[in-house]
Backbone as a printed PyTorch tensor [residue, N CA C, xyz], in Angstrom:
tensor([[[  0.8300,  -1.1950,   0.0000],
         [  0.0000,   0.0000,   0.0000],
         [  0.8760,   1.2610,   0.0000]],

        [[  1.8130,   1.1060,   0.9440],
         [  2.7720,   2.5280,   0.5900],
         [  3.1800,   2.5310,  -0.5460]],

        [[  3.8710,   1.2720,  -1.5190],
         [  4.5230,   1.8130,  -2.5720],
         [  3.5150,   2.0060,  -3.6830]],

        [[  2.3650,   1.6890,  -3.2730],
         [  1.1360,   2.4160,  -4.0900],
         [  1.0990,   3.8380,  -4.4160]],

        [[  1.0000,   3.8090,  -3.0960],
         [  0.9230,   5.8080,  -2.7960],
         [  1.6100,   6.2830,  -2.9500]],

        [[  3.3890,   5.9170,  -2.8090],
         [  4.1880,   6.5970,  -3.2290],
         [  4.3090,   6.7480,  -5.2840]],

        [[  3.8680,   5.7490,  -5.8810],
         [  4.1340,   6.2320,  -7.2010],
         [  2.5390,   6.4460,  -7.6330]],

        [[  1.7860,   7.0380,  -6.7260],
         [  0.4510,   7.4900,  -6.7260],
         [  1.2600,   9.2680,  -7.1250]],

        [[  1.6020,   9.5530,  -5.9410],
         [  2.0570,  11.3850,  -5.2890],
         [  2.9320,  11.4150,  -6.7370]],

        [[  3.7700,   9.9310,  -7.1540],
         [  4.9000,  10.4950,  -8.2730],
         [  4.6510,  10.4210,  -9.2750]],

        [[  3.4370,  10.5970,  -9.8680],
         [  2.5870,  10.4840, -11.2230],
         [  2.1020,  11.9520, -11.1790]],

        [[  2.5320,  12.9180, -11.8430],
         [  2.5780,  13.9530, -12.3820],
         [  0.9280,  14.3370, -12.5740]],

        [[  0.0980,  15.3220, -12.1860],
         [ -1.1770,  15.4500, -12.9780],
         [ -1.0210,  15.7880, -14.2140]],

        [[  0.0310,  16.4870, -14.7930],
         [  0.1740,  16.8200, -16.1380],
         [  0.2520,  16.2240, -17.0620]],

        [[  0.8590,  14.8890, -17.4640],
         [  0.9870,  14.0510, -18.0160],
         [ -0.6930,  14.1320, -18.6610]],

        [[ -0.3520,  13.6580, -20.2460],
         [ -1.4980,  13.5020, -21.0020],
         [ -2.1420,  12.0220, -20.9450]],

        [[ -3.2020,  12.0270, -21.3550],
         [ -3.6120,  10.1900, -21.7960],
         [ -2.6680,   9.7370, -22.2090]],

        [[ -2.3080,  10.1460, -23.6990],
         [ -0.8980,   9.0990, -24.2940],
         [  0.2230,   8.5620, -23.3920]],

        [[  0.6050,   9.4480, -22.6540],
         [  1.6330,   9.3640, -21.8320],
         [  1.1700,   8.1580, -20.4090]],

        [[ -0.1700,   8.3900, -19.8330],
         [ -0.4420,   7.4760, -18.9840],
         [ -0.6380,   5.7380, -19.6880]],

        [[ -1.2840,   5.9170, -20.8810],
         [ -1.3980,   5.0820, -21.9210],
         [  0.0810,   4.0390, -21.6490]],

        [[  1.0700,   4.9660, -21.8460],
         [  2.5910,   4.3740, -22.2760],
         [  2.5390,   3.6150, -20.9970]],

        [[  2.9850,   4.2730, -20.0730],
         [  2.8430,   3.7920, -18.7490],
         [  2.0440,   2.4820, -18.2140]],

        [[  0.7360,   1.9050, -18.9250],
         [  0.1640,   0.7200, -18.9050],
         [  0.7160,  -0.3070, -20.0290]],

        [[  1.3080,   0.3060, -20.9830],
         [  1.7960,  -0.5120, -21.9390],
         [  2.9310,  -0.8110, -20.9730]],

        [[  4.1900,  -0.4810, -20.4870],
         [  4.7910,  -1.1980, -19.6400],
         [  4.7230,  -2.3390, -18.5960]],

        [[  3.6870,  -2.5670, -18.3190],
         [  2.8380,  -3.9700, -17.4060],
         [  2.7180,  -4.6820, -18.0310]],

        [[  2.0220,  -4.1030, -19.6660],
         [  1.3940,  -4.9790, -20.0360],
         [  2.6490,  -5.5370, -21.1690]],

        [[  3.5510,  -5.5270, -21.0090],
         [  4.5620,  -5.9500, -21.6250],
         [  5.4390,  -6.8970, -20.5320]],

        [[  5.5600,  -6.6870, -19.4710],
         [  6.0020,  -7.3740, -18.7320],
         [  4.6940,  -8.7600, -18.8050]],

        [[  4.1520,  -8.2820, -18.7070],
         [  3.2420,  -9.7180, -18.5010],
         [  3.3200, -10.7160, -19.6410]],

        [[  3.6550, -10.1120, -20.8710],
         [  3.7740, -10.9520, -22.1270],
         [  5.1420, -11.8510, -22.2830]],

        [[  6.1360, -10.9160, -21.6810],
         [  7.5660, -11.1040, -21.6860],
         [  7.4430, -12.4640, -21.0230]],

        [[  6.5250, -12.5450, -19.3050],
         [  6.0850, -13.2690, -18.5460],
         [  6.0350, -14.6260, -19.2640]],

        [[  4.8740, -14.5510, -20.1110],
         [  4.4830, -15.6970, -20.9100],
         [  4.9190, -16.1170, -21.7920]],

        [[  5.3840, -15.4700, -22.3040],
         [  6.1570, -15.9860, -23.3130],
         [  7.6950, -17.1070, -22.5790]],

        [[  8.3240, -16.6190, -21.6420],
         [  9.9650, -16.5550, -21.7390],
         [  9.4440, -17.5380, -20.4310]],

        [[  8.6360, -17.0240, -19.3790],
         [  8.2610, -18.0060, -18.3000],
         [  9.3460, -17.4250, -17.3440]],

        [[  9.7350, -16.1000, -17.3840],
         [ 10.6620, -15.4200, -16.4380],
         [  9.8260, -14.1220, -16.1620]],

        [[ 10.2120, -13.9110, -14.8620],
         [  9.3960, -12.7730, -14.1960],
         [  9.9810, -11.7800, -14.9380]],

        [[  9.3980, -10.8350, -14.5840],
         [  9.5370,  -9.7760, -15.4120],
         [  8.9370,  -8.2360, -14.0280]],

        [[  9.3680,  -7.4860, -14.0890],
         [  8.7650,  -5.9250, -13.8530],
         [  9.0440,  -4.6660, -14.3410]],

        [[  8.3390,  -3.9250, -14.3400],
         [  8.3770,  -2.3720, -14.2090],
         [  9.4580,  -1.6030, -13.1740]],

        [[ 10.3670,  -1.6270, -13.7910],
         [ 11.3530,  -0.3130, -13.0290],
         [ 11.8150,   0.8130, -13.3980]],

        [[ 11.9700,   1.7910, -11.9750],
         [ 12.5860,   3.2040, -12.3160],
         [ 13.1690,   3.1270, -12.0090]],

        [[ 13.7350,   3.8050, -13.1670],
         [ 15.3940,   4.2610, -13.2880],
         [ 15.8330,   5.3110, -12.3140]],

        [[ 14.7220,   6.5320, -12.5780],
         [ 15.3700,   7.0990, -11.0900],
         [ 14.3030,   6.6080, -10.2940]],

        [[ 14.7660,   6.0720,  -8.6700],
         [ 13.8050,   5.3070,  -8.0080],
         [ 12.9400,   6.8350,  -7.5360]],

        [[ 11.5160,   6.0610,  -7.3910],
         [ 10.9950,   6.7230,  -6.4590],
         [ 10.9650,   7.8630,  -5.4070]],

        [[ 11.7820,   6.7260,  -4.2490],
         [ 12.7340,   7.3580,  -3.0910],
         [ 14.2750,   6.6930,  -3.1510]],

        [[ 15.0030,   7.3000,  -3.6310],
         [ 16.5050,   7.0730,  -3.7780],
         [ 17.1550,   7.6060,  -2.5580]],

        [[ 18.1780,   7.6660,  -2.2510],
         [ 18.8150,   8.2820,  -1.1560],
         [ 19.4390,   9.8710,  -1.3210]],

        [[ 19.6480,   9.7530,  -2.8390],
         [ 20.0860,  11.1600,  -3.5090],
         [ 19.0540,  11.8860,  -4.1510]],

        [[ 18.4720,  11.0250,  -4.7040],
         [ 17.0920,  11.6550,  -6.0660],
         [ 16.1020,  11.2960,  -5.4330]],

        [[ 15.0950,  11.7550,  -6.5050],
         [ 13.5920,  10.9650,  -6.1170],
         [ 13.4710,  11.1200,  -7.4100]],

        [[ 12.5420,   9.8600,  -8.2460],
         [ 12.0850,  10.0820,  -9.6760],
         [ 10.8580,  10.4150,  -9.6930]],

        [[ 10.0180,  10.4930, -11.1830],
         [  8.6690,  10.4310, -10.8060],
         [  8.3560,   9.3570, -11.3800]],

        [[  7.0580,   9.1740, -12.1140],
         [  6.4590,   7.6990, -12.1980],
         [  5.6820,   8.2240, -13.4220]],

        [[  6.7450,   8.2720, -14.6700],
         [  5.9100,   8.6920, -16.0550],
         [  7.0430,   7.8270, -17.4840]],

        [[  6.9040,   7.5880, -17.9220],
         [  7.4650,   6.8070, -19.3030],
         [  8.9090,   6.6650, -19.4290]],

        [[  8.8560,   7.9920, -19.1990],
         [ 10.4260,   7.7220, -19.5590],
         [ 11.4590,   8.1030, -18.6190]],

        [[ 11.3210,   7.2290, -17.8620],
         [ 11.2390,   6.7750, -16.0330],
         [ 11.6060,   5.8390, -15.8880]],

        [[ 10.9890,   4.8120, -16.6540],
         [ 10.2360,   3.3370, -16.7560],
         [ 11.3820,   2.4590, -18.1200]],

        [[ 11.4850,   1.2080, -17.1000],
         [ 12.1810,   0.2810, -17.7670],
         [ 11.7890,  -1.0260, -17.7700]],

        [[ 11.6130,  -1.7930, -18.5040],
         [ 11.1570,  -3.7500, -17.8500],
         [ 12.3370,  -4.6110, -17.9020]],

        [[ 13.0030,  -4.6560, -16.4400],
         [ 13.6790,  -5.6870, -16.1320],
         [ 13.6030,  -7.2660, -15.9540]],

        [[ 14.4930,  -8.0160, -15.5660],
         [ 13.8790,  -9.4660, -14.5550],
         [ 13.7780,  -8.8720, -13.1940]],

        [[ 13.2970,  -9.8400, -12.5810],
         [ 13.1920,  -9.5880, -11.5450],
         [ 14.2570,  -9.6920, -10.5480]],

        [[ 15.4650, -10.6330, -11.2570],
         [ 16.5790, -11.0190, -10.5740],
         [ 17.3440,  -9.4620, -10.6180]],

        [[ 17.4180,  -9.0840, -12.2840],
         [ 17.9410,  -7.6010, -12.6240],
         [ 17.6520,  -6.6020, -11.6910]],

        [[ 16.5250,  -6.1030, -11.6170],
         [ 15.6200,  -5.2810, -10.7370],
         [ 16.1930,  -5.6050,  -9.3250]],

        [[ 16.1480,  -6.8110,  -8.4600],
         [ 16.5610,  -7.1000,  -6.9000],
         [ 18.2880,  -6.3270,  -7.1250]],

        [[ 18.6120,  -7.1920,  -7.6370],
         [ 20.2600,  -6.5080,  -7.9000],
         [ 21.0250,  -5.1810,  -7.9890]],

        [[ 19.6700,  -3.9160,  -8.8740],
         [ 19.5660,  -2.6800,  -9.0190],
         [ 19.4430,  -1.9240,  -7.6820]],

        [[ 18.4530,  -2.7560,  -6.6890],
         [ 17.8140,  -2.4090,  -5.8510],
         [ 17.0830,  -0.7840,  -5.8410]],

        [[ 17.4960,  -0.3360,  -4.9910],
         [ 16.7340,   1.5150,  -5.0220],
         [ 18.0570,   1.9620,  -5.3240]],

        [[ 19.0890,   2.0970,  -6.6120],
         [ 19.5410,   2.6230,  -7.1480],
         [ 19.7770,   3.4190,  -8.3740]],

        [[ 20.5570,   4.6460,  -8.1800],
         [ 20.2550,   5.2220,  -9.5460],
         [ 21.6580,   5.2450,  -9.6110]],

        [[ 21.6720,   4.7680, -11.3860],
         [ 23.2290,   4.2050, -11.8800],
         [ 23.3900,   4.9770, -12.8790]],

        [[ 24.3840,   5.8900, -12.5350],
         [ 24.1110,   6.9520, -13.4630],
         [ 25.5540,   6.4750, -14.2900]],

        [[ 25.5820,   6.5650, -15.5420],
         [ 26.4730,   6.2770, -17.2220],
         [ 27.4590,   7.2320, -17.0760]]])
């Protein structure tokens, strides 16, 4: 329930349909990835949420689909190039 609310507050009101649109296409790609490959799959930000340095928000291009092994490993980090 918190990390509900937290990428509840980090979803921008501005953001258009298309853009929230994108944002469900990311699930719904993990879930295919799911079925297909039979490996978990999720939705991650790149900049987290609550990071220790940053905070991201919770809009497209934000958003990445990892494994889930990938994602645990990342943990609440932002890995900056």
């Amino acid at each position: 329930a918190k990390r509900r609310g937290r990428k509840l507050n980090a979803t921008p009101h501005w953001l258009i349909p298309e853009q929230l649109e994108e944002i469900n296409d990311f699930y719904e790609i993990t879930k295919a990835f799911r079925l297909y490959t039979g490996v978990n799959y999720c939705v991650d930000h790149i900049i987290p949420l609550q990071g220790k340095t940053v905070c991201g928000l919770h809009v497209p291009w934000n958003l990445q689909v990892l494994t889930e092994s990938d994602n645990a490993r990342k943990s609440n980090k932002f890995e900056e190039e």
